[in-house]
C-alpha positions as CSV (number, residue, x, y, z in Angstrom):
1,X,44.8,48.2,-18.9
2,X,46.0,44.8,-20.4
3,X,45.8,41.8,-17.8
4,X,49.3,40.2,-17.3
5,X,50.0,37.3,-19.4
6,X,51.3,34.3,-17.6
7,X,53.3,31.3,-19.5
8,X,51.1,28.9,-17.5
9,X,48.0,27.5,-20.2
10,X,44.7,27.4,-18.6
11,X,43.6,24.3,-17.4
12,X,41.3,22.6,-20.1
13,X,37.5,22.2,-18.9
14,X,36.3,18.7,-17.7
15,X,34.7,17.4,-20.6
16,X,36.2,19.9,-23.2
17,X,35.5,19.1,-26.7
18,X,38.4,19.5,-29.6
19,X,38.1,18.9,-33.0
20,X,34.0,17.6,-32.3
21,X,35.8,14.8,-29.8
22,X,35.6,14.8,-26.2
23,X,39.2,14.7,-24.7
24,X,38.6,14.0,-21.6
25,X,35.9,11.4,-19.2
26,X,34.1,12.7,-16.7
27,X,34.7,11.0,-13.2
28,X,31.3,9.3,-12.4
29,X,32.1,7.5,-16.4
30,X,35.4,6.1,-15.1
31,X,33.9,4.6,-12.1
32,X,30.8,3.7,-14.1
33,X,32.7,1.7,-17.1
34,X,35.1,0.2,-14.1
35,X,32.2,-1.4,-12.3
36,X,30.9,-2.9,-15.5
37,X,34.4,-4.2,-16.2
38,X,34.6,-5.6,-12.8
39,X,31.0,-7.3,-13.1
40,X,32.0,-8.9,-16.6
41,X,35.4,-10.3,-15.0
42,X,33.8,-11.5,-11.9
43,X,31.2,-13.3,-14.3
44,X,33.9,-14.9,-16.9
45,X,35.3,-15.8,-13.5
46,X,32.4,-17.3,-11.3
47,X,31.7,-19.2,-15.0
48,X,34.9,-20.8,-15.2
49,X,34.5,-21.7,-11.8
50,X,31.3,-23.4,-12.0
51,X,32.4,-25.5,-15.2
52,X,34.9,-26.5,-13.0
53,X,33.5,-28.0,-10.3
54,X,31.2,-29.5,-12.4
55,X,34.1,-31.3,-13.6
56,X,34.5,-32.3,-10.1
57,X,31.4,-33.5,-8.7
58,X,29.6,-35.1,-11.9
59,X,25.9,-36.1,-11.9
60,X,25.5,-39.4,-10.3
61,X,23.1,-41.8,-12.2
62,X,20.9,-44.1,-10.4
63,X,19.6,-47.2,-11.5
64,X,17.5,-50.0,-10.3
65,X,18.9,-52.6,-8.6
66,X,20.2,-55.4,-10.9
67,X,19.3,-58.4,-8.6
68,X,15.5,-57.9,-7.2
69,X,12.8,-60.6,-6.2
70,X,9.6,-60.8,-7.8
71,X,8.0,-63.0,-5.1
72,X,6.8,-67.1,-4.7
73,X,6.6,-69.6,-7.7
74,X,2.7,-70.1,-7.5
75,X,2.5,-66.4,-7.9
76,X,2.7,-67.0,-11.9
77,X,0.4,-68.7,-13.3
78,X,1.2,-71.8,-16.4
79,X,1.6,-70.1,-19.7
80,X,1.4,-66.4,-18.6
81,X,3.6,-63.6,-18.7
82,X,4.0,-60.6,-16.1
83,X,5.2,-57.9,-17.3
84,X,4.6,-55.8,-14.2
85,X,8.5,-55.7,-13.9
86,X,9.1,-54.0,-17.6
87,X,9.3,-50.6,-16.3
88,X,10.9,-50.4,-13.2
89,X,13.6,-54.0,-14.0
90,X,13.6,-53.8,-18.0
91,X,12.4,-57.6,-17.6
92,X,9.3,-60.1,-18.2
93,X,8.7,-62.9,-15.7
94,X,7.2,-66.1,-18.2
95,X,6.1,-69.0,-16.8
96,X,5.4,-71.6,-19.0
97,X,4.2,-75.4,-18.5
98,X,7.5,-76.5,-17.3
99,X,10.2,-73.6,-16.1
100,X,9.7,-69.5,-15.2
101,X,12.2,-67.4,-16.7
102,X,13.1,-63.6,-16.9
103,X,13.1,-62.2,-20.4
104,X,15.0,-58.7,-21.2
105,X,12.9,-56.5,-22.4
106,X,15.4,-55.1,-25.3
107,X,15.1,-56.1,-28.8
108,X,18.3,-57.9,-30.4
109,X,17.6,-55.6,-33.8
110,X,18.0,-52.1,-32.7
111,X,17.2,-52.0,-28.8
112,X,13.8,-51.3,-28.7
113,X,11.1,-51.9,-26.6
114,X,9.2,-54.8,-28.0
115,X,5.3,-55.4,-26.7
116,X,3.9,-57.9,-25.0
117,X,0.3,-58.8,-27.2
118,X,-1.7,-61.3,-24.9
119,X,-4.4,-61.8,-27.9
120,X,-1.4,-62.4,-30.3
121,X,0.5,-64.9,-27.6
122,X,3.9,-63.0,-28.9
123,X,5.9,-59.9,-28.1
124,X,6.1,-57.6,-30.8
125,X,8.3,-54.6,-31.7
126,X,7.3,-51.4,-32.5
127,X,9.9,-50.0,-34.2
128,X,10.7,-52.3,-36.7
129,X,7.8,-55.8,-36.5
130,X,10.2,-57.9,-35.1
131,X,8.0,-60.3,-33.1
132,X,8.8,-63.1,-30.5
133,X,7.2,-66.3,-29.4
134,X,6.5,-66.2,-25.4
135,X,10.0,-67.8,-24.9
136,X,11.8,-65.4,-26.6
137,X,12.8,-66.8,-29.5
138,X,12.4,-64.6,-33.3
139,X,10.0,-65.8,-36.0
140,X,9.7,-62.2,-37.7
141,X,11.4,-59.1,-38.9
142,X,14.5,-57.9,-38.5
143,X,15.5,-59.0,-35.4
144,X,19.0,-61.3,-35.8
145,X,18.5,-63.4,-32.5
146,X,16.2,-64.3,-29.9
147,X,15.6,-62.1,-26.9
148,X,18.3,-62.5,-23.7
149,X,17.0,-64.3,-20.6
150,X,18.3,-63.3,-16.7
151,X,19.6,-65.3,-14.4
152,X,17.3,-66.7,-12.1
153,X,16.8,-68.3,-9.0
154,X,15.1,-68.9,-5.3
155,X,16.5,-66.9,-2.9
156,X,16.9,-68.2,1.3
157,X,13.3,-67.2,2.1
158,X,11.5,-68.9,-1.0
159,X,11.2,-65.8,-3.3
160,X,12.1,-65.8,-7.2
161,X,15.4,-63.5,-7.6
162,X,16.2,-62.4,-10.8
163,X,19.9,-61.3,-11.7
164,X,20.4,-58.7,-14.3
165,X,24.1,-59.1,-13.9
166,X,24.1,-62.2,-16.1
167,X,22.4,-63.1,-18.9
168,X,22.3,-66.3,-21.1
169,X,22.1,-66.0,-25.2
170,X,20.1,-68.2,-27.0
171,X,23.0,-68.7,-30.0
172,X,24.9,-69.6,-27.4
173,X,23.4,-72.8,-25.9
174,X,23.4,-70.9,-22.8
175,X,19.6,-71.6,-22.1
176,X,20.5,-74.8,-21.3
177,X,21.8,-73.5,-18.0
178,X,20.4,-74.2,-14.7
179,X,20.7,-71.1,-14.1
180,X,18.5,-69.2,-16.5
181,X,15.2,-70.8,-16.0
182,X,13.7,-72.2,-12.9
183,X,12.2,-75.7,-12.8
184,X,8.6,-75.4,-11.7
């Protein structure tokens, strides 16, 4: 006996190859490549986000304080220089027979760094040999100018304050003001 033939296909089988491709995804591969989907959105996202609020709330830098005190005038000795303030204030405290001053501790050539040399009596740059007398002024290498003093004065209690906030340019005349050495 010959079944009945219906009009009605039969349903193709999950996963059914034709012509050596698969036609159909399985269920658990759906949900599988929609989580991964999901993920990778939520990361683009969450990135965009982030970049964002760094926008926002940018890093705060923190520097020194420009004006600090470096303590009493008979604490520096004639025709000495402290640099116990170069790395925390960028300055040199000299004292010479007459005045103390503050000296930046950037090189008018390129910036640098120079170094004090107490055998030498001079400061000296590594970077390029610019050297400078004990008051700051250029006798070698590259360096255009002589190095920047600070403002300076005595503060209410007696101390030495130095003020990083202004500083007086040799080329200028400005070490001629009261204001950038202290009379001893």
């Amino acid at each position: 006996m010959s079944e009945p033939k219906n009009n009605i296909a039969p349903r193709a089988a999950v996963g059914a190859v034709s012509k050596g491709r698969k036609t159909t995804m399985e269920r658990r591969s759906f949900f599988s490549w929609l989580a991964v989907g999901w993920i990778g959105f939520a990361g683009v996202t969450g990135g965009f986000f982030t970049i964002i609020l760094r926008y926002l709330f940018p890093n705060v830098l923190f520097e020194p304080p420009q004006s600090f005190k470096i303590g009493f005038p008979d604490k520096f000795a004639p025709n000495s220089v402290d640099i116990s303030y170069k790395k925390d204030f960028n300055a040199w405290i000299v004292r010479d027979d007459e005045s103390i001053f503050a000296l930046s501790t950037v090189c008018t050539h390129l910036g640098c760094t120079p170094n004090w040399l107490a055998t030498d009596n001079k400061f000296k740059c590594p970077c390029h040999g610019s050297g400078f007398r004990m008051t700051g002024i250029h006798f070698e290498g590259p360096a255009p100018r002589p190095l920047e003093r600070f403002k300076i004065g005595v503060a209410d209690d007696g101390q030495i304050l130095v003020d990083k906030t202004k500083s007086y340019k040799w080329e200028k005349g400005e070490w001629e003001n009261k204001d950038s050495f202290l009379k001893v």
